[in-house]
N, C-alpha and C positions, 0 to 999 in steps of 0.2 A: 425571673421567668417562672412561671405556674407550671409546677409538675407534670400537668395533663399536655402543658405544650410542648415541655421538654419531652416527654414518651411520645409524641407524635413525630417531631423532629426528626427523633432517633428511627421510627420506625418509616419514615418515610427516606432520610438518610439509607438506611438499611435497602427498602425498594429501587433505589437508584444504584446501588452497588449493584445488586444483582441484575438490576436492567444492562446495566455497564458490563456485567460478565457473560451474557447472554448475549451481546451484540458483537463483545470479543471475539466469544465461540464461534459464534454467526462470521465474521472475519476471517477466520484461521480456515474455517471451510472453503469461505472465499476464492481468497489465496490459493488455496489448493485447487481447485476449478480453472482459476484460472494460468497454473502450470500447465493444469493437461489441455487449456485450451491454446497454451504455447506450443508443447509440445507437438500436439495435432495440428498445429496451424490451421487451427480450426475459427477464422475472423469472427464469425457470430460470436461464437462462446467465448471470445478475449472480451467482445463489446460488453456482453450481457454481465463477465467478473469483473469488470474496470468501473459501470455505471452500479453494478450493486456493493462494489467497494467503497466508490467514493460517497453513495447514500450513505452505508455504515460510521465513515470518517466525520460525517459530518452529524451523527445521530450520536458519537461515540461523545463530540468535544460538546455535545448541546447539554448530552449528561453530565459530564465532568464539569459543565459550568453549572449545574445544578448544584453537584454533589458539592462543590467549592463553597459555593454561597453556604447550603445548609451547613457546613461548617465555621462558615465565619457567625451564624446566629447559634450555633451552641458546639462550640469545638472540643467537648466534653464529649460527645456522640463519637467521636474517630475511634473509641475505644472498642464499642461495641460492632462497629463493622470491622477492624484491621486485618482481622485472618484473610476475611474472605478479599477484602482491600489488595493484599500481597499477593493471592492465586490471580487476582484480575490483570498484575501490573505484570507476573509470569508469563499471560498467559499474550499480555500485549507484549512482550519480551521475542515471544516465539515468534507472533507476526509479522515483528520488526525485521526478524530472521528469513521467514518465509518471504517477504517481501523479496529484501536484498539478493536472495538467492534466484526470484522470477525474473530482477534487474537485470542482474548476472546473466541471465536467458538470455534476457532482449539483449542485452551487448553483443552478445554472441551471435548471435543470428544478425545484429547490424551490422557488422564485422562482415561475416559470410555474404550478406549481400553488396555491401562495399565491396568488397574482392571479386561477388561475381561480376556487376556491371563495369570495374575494373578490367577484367577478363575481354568482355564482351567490347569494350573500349579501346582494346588493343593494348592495354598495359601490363597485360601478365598478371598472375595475382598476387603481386607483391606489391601492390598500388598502395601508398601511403598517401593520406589527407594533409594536406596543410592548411594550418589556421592562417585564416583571415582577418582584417585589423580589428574586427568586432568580437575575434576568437572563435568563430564558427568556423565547423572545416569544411574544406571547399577542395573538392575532387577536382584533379590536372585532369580532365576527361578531355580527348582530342577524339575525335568520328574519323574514322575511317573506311576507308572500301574494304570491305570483308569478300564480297563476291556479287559476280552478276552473273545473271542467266538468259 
């Protein structure tokens, strides 16, 4: 391979790292948006961090399929990106983090709503799901006369 295209490789290897870190960052922000749009239970802003995360996920693996290839045509180039290679996989480390911890949220709050219409069902809020033969859980929910007027 001619010199001129191995310095191109590398330098466009190189552009696709840092696109890849920039869309990370772009992520971690995300994430974060969309806690406080948990937190708030604020519906729009869950919609608006879920639709610009999952554009990010899928801009993230379009690069990574990039970056891959330009490695398979000169896998001598990993050298010259690897620092900045390491911060980007950190920095998808934290995400991974942030993610799990907004899960965390939603469980939480699926829980509390499970218990209230438990509540509101007449089961007390000690209302426990049972799986179903497909393993979805399926609420004992029985209606009852709460009151007439």
């Amino acid at each position: 391979m001619g010199k001129l295209l191995h310095h191109e490789l590398e330098a466009a290897l190189a552009a696709v790292v840092e696109d890849l870190g920039r869309s990370v960052t772009e992520l971690a922000a995300t994430l974060a948006d969309e806690r406080e749009a948990l937190i708030a239970a604020d519906a729009l802003a869950l919609d608006r961090a879920g639709e610009r995360k999952q554009a990010l996920m899928r801009q993230l693996e379009q690069l990574d399929a990039e970056r891959v290839q330009m490695l398979k045509l000169e896998p001598a180039a990993a050298a010259r990106v690897e620092a900045r290679w390491r911060e980007v996989l950190e920095e998808l480390k934290r995400c991974h983090e942030l993610n799990q911890r907004n899960g965390s949220l939603v469980s939480q709050r699926l829980t509390q709503v499970r218990e209230a219409l438990a509540v509101l069902a007449g089961q007390g809020g000690d209302a426990k799901g049972l799986y179903g033969p497909a393993g979805e859980v399926r609420m004992a929910l029985r209606s009852h006369h709460l009151a007439s007027a």
